[in-house]
Backbone as JSON Lines, residues from 0, in Angstrom:
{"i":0,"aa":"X","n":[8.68,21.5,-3.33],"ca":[8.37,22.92,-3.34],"c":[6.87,23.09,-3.28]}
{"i":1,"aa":"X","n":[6.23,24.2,-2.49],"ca":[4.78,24.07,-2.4],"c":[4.45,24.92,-3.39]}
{"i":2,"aa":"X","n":[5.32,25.45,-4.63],"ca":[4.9,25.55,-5.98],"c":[4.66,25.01,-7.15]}
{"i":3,"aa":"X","n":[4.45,23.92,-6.59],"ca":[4.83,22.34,-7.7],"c":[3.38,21.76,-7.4]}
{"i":4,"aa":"X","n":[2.83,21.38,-8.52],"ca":[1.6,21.0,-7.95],"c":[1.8,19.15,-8.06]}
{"i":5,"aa":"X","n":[1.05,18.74,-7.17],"ca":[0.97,17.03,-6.75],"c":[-0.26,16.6,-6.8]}
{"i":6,"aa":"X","n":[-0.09,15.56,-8.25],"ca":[-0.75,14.81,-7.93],"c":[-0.89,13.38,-7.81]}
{"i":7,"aa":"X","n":[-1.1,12.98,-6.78],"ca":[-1.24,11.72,-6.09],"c":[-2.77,10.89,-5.92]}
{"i":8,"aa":"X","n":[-2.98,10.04,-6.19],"ca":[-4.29,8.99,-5.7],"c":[-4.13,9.14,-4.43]}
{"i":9,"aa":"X","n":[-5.58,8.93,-3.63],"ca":[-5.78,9.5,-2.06],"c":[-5.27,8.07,-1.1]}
{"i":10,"aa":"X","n":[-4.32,8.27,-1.04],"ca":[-4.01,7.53,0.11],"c":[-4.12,7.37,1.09]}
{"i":11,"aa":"X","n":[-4.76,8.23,2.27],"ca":[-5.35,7.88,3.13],"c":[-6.34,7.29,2.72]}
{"i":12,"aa":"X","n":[-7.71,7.47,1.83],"ca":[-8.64,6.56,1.53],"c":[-8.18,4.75,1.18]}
{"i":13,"aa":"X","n":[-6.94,4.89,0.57],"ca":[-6.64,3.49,0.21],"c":[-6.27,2.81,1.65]}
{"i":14,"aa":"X","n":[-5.28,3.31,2.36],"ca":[-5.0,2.49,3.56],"c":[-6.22,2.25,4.17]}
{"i":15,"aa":"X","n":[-7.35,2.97,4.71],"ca":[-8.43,2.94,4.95],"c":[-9.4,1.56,3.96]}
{"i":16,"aa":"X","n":[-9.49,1.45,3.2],"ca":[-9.72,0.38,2.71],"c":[-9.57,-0.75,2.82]}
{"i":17,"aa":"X","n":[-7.94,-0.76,2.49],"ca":[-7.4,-1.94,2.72],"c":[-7.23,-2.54,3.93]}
{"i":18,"aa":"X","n":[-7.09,-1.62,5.16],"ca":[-6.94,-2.17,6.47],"c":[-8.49,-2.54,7.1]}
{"i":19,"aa":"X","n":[-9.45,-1.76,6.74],"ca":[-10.79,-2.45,6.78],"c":[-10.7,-3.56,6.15]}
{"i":20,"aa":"X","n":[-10.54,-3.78,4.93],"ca":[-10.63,-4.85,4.35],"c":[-10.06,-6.48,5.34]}
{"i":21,"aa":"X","n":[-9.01,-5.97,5.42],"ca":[-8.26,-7.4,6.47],"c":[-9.59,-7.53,8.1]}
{"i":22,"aa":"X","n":[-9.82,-6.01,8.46],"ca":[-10.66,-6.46,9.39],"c":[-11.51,-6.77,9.77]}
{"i":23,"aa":"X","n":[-12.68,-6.63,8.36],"ca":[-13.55,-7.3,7.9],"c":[-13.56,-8.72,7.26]}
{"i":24,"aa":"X","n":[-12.32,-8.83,7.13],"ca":[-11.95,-10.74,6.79],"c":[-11.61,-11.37,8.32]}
{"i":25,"aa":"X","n":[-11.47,-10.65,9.53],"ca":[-11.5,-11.53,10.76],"c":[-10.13,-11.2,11.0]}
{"i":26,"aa":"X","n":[-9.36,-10.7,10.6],"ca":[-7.8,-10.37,11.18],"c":[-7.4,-9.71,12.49]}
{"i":27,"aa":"X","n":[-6.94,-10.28,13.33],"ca":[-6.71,-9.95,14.4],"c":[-5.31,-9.28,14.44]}
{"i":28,"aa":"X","n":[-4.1,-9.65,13.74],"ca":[-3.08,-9.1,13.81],"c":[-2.37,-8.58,12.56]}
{"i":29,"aa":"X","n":[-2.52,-7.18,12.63],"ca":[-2.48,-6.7,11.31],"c":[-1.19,-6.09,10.99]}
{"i":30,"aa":"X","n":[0.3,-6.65,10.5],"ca":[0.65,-5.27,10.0],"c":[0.88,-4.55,8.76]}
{"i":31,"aa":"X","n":[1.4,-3.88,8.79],"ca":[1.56,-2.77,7.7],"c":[3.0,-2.75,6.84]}
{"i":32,"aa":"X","n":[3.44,-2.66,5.88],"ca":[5.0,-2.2,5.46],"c":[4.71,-0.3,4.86]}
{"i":33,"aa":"X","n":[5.79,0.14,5.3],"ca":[5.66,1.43,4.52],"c":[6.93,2.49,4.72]}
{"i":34,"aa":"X","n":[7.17,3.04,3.43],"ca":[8.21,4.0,3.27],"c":[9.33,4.26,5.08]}
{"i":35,"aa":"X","n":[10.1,4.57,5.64],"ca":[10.33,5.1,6.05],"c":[10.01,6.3,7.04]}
{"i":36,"aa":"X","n":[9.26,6.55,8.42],"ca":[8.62,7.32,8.3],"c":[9.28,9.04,8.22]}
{"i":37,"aa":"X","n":[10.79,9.01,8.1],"ca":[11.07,10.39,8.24],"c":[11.07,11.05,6.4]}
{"i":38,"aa":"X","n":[10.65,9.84,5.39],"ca":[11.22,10.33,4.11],"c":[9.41,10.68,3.6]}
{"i":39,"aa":"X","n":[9.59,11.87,3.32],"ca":[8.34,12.85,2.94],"c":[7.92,12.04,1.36]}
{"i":40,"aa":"X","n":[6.72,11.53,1.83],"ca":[5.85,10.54,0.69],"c":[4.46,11.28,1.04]}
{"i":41,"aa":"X","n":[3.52,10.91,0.0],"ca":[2.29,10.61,-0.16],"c":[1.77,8.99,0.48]}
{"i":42,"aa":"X","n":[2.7,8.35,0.37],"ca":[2.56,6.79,1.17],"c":[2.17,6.55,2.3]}
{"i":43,"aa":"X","n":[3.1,8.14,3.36],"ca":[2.67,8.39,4.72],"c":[1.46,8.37,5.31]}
{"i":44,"aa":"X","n":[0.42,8.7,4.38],"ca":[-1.33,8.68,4.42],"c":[-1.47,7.44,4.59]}
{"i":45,"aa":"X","n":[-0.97,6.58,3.72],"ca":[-1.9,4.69,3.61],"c":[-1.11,4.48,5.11]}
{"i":46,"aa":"X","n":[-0.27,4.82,5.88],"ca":[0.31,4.11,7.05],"c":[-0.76,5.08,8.61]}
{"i":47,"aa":"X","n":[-0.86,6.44,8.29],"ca":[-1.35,7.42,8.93],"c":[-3.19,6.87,9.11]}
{"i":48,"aa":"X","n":[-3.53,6.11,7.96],"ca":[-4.69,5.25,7.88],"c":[-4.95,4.29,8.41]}
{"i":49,"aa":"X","n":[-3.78,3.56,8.74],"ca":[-3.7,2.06,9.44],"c":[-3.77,2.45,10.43]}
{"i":50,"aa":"X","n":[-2.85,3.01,10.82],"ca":[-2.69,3.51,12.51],"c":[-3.78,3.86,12.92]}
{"i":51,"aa":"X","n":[-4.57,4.73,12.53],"ca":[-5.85,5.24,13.09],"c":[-7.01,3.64,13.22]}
{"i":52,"aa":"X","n":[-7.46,3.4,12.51],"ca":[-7.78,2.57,12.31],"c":[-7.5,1.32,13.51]}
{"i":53,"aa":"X","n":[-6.35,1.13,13.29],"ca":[-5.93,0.0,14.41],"c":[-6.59,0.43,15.34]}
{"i":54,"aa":"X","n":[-6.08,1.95,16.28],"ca":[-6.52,2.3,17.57],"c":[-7.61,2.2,17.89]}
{"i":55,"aa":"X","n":[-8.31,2.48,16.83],"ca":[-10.15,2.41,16.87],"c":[-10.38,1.03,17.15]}
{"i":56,"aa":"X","n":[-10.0,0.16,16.8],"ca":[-10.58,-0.76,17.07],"c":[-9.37,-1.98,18.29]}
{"i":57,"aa":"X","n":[-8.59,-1.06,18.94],"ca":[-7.91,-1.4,19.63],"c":[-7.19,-2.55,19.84]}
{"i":58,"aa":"X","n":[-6.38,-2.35,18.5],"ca":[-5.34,-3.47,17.82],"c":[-4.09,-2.82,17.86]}
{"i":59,"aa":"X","n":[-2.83,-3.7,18.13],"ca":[-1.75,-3.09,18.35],"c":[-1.65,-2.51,16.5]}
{"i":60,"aa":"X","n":[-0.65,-1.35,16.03],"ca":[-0.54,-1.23,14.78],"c":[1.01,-0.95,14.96]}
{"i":61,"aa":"X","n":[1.4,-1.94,13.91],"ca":[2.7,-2.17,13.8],"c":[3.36,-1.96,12.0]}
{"i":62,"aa":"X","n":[4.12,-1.06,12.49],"ca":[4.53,-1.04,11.07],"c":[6.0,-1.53,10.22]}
{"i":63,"aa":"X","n":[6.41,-1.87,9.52],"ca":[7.44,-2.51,9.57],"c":[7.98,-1.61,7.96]}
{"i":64,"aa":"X","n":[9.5,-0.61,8.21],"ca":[9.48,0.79,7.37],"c":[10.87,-0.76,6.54]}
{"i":65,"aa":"X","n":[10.26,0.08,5.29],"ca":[10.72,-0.97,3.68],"c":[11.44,0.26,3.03]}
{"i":66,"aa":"X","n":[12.68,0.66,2.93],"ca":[13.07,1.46,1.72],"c":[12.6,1.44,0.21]}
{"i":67,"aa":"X","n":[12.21,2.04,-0.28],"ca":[11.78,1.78,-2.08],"c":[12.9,1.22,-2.58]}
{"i":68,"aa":"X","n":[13.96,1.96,-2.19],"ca":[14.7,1.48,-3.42],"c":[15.65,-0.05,-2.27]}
{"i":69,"aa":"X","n":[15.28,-0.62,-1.64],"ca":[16.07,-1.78,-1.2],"c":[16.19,-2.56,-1.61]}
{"i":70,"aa":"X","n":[16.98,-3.79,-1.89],"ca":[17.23,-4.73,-3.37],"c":[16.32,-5.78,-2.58]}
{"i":71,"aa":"X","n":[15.56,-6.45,-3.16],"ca":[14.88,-7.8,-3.54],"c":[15.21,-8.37,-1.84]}
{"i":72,"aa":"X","n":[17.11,-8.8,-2.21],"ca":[17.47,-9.51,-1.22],"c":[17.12,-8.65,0.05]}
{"i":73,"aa":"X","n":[17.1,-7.74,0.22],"ca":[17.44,-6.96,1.95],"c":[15.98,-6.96,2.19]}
{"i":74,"aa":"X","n":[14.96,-6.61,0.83],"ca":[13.42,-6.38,1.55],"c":[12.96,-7.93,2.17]}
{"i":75,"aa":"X","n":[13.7,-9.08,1.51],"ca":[13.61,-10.41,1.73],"c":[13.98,-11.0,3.47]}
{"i":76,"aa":"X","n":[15.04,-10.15,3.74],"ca":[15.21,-10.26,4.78],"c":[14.22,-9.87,6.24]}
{"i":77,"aa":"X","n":[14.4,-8.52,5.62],"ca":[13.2,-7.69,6.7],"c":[11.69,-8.25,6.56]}
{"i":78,"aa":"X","n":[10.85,-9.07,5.89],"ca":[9.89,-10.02,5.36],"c":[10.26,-11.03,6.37]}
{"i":79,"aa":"X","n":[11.72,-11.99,6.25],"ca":[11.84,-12.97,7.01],"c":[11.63,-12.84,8.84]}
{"i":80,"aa":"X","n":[12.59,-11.31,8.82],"ca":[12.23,-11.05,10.12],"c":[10.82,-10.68,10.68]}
{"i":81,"aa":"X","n":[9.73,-10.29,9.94],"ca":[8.56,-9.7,10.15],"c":[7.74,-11.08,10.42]}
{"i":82,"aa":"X","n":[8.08,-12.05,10.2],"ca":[7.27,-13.68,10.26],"c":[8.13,-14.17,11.64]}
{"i":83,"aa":"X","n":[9.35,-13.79,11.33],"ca":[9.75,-14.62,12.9],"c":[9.37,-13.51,14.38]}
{"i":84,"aa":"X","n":[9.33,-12.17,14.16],"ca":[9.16,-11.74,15.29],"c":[7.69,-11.54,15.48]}
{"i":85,"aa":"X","n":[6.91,-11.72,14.34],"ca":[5.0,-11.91,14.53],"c":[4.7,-13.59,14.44]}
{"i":86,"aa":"X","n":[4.9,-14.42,14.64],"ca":[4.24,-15.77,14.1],"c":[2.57,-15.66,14.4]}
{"i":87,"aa":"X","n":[2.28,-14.37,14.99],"ca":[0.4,-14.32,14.72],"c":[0.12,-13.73,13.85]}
{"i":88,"aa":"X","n":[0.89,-13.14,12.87],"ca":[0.31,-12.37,11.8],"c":[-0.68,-12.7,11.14]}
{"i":89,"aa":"X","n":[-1.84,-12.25,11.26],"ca":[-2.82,-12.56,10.23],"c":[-3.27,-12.14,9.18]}
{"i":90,"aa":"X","n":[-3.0,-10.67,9.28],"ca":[-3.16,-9.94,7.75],"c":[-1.94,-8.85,7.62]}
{"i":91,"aa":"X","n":[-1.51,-8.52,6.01],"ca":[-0.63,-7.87,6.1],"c":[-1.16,-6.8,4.82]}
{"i":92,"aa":"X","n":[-1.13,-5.74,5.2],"ca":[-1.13,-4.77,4.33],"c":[0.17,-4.08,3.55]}
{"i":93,"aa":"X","n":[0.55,-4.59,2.97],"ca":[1.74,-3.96,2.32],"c":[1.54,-2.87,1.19]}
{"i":94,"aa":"X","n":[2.56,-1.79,1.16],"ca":[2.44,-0.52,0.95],"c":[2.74,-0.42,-0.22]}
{"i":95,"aa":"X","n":[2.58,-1.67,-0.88],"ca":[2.82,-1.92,-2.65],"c":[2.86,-3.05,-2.98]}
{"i":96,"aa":"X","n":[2.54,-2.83,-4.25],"ca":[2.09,-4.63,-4.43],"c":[3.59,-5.52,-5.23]}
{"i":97,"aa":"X","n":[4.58,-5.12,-5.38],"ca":[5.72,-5.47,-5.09],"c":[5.95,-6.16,-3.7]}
{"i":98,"aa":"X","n":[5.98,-4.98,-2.59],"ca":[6.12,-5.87,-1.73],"c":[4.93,-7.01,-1.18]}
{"i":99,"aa":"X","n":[3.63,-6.66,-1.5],"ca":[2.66,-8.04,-1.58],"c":[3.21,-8.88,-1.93]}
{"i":100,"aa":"X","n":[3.49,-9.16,-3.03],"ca":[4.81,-10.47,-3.93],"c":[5.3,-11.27,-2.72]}
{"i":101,"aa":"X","n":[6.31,-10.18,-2.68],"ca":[7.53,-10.48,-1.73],"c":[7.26,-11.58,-0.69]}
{"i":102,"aa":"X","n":[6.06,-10.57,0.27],"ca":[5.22,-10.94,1.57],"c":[4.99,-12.51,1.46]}
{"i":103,"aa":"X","n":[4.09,-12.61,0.55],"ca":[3.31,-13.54,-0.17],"c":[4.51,-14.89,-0.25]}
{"i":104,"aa":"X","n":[5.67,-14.79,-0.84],"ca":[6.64,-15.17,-1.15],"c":[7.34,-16.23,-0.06]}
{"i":105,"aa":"X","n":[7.46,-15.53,0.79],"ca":[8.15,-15.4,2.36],"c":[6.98,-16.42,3.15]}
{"i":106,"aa":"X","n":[5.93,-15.9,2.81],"ca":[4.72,-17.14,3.61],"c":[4.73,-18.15,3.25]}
{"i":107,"aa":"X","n":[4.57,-18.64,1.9],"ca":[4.56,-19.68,1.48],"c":[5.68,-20.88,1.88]}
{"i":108,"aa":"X","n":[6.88,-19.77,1.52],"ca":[7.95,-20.9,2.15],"c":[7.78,-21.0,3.63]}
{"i":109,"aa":"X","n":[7.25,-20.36,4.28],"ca":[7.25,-20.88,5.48],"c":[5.88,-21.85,5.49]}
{"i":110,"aa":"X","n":[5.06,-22.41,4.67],"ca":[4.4,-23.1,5.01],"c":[2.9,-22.72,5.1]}
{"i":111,"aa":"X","n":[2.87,-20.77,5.1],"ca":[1.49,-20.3,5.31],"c":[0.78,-20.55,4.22]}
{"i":112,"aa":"X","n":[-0.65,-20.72,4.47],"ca":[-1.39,-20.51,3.45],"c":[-2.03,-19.51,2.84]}
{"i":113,"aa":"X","n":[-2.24,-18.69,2.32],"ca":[-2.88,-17.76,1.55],"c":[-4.7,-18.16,1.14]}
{"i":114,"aa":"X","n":[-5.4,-17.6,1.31],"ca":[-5.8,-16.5,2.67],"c":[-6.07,-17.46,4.2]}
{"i":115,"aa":"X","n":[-6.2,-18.17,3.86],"ca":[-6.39,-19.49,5.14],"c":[-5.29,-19.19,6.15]}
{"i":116,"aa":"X","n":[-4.2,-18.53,6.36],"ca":[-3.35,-18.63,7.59],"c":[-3.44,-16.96,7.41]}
{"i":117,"aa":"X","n":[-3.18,-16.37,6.45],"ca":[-2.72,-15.15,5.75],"c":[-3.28,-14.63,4.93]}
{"i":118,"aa":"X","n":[-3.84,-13.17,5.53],"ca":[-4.53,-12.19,4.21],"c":[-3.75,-11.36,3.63]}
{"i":119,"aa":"X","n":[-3.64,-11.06,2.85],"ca":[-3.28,-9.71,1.79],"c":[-3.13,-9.01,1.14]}
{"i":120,"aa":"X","n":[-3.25,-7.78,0.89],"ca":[-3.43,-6.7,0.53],"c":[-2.52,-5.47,0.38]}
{"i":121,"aa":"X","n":[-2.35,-5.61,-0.72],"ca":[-1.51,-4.73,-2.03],"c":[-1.48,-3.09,-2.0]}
{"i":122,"aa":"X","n":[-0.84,-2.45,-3.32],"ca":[-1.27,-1.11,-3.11],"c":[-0.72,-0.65,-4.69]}
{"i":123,"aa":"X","n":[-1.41,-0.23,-5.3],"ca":[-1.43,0.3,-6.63],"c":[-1.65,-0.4,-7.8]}
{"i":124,"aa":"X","n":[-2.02,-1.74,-7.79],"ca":[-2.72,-2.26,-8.96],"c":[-3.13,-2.26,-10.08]}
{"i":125,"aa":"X","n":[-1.67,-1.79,-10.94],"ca":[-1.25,-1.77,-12.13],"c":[-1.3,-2.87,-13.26]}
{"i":126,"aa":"X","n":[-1.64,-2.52,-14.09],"ca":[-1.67,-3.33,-15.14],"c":[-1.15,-4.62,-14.7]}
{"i":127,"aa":"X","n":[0.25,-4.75,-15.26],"ca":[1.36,-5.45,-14.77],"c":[1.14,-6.35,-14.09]}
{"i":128,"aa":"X","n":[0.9,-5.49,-12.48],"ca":[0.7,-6.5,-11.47],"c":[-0.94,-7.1,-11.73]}
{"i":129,"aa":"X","n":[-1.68,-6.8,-12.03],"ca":[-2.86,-7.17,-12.62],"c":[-3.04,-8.6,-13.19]}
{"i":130,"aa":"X","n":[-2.18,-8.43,-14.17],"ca":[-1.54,-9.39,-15.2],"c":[-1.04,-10.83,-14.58]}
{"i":131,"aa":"X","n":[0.36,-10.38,-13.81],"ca":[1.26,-11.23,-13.09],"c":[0.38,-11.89,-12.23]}
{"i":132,"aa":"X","n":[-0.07,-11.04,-11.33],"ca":[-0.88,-11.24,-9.94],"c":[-2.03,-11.3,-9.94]}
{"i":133,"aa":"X","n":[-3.2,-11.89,-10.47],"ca":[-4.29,-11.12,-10.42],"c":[-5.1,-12.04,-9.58]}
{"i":134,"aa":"X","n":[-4.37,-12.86,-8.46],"ca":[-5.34,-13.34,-7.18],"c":[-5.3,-11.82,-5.89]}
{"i":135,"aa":"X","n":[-4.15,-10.63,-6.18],"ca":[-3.74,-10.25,-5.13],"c":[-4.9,-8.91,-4.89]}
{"i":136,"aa":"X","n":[-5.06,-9.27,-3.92],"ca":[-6.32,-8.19,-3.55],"c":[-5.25,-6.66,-2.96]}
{"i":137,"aa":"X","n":[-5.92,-5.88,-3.76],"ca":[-5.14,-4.28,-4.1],"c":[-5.78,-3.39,-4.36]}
{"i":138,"aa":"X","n":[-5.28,-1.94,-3.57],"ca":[-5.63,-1.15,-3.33],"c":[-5.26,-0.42,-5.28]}
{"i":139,"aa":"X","n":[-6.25,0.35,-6.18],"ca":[-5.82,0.16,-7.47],"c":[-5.79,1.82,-7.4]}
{"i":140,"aa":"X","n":[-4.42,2.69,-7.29],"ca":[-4.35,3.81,-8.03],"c":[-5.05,4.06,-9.57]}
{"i":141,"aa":"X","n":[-5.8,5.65,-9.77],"ca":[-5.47,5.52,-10.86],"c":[-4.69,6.0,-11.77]}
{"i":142,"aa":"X","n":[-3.7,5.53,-12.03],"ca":[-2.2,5.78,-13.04],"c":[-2.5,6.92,-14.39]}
{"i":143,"aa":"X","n":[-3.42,6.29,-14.91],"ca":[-3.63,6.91,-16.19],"c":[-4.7,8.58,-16.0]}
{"i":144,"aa":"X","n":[-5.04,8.25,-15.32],"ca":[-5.88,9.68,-14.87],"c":[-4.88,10.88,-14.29]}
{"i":145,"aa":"X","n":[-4.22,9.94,-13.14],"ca":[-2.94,10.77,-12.67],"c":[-2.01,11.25,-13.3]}
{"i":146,"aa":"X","n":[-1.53,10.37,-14.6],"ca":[-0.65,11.28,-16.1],"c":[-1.17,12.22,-16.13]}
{"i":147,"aa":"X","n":[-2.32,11.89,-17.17],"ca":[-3.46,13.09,-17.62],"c":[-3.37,14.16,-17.13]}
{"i":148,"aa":"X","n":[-4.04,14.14,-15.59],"ca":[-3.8,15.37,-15.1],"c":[-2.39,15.86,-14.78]}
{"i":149,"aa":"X","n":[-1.49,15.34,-14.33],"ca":[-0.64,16.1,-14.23],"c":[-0.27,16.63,-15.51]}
{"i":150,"aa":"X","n":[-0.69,16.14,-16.75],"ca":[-0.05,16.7,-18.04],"c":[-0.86,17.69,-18.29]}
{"i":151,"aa":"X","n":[-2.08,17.96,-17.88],"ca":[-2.79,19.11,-17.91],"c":[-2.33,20.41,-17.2]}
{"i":152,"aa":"X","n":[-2.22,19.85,-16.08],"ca":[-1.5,20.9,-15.25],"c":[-0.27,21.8,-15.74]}
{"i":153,"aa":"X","n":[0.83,20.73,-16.21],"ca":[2.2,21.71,-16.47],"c":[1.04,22.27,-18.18]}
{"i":154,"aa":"X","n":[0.71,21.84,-18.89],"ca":[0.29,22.31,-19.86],"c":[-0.62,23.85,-19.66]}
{"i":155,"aa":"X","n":[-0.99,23.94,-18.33],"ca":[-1.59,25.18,-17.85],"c":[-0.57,26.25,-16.9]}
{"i":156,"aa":"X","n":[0.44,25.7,-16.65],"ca":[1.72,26.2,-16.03],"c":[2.6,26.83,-16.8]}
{"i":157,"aa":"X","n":[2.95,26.12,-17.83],"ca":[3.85,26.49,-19.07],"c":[3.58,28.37,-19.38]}
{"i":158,"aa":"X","n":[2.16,28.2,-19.96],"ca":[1.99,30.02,-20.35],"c":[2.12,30.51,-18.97]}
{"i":159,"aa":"X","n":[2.06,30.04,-17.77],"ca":[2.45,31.22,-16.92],"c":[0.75,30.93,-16.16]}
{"i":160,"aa":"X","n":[-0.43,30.1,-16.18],"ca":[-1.57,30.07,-15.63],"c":[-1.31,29.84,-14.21]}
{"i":161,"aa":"X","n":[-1.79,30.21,-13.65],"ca":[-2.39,29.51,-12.04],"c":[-2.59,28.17,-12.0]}
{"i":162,"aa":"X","n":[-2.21,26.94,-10.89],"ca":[-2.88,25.78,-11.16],"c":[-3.22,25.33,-9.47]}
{"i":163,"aa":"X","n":[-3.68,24.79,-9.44],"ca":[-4.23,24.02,-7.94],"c":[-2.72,23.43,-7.16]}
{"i":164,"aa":"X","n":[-2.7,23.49,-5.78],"ca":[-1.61,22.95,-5.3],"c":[-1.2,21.21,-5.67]}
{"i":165,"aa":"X","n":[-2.49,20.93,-5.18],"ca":[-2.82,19.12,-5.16],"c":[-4.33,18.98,-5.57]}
{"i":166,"aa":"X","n":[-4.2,17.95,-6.36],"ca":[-4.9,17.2,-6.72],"c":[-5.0,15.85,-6.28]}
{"i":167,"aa":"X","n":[-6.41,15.3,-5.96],"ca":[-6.07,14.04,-5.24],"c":[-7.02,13.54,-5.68]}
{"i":168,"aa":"X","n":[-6.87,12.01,-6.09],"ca":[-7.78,11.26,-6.89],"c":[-8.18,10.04,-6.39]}
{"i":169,"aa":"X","n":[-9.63,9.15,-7.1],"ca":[-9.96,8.45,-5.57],"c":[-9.04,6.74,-5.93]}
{"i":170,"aa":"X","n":[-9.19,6.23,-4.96],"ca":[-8.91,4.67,-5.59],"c":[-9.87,3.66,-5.45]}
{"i":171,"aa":"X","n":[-9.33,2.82,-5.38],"ca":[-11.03,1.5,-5.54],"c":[-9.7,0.48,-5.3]}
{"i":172,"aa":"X","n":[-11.25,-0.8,-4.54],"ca":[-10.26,-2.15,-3.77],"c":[-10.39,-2.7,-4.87]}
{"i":173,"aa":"X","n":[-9.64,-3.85,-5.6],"ca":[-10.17,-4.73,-6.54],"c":[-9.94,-5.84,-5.59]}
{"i":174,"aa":"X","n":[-10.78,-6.37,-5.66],"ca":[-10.21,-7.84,-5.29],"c":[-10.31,-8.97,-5.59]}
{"i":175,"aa":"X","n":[-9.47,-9.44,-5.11],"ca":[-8.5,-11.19,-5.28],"c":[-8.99,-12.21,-4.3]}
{"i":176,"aa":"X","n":[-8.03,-12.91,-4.39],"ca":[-8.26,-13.82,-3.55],"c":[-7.56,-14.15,-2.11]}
{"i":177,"aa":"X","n":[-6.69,-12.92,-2.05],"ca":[-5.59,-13.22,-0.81],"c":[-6.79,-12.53,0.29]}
{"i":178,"aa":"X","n":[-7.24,-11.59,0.2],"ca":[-8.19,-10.74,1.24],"c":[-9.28,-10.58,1.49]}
């Protein structure tokens, strides 16, 4: 509803990042994983980023669409297929650092090396994955700012106030060692 206010970390700035990032590490073949493109995300920006990007520098941009909610096994699959129908892949930007894991996962058993065959680059860089992962170079929402405000917001909604449509907040690369 465009009475609902959103707020989201800027995702076009993050895809923008991160896909510089791979092309500033020498990546020639870059792709992307991301939402679906007919299912209405904020995600659509980090892919709407790549794409541009690619063209500019006149690289094919290929995206390869991951359901959120797809089990482990099926995103495993579509991963397997993304290595057999690219064997030039050189960097992969994935549209969460879940599926970074995954990606990451899938290379290894095939033998790639990390960053030496294969770069990559994450997307929301949460604690957690912080924790678990913390070679994986990621695009880092910020989570706790994004509560905040949105808890400000309904807290200014509630009596009946006015509030901003969207709010958009910035992100930052951290990086690892995959990118």
């Amino acid at each position: 509803s465009k009475d609902i206010p959103v707020v989201a970390a800027d995702n076009y700035a993050g895809g923008t990042l991160a896909t510089e990032r791979l092309l500033a590490a020498g990546c020639q073949h870059i792709i992307h994983t991301n939402y679906p493109h007919d299912l209405p995300s904020p995600n659509l920006e980090r892919r709407r980023a790549y794409e541009e990007l690619m063209r500019k520098y006149h690289r094919p941009a290929v995206t390869y669409e991951v359901n959120f909610d797809s089990s482990v096994e099926e995103k495993l699959v579509i991963f397997n297929q993304l290595f057999d129908k690219h064997p030039e892949v050189d960097g992969i930007f994935a549209d969460n650092d879940t599926n970074a894991s995954l990606i990451m996962r899938v290379a290894r058993e095939r033998g790639r090396q990390i960053p030496r065959d294969l770069r990559v680059v994450g997307f929301d860089g949460a604690n957690m994955t912080r924790t678990l992962l913390p070679e994986l170079t990621t695009i880092q929402q910020p989570i706790d700012q994004m509560a905040s405000t949105a808890v400000e917001l309904l807290q200014k909604r509630i009596p009946g106030k006015k509030t901003v449509g969207t709010v958009q907040l910035p992100v930052k690369l951290i990086a690892g060692t995959t990118a």
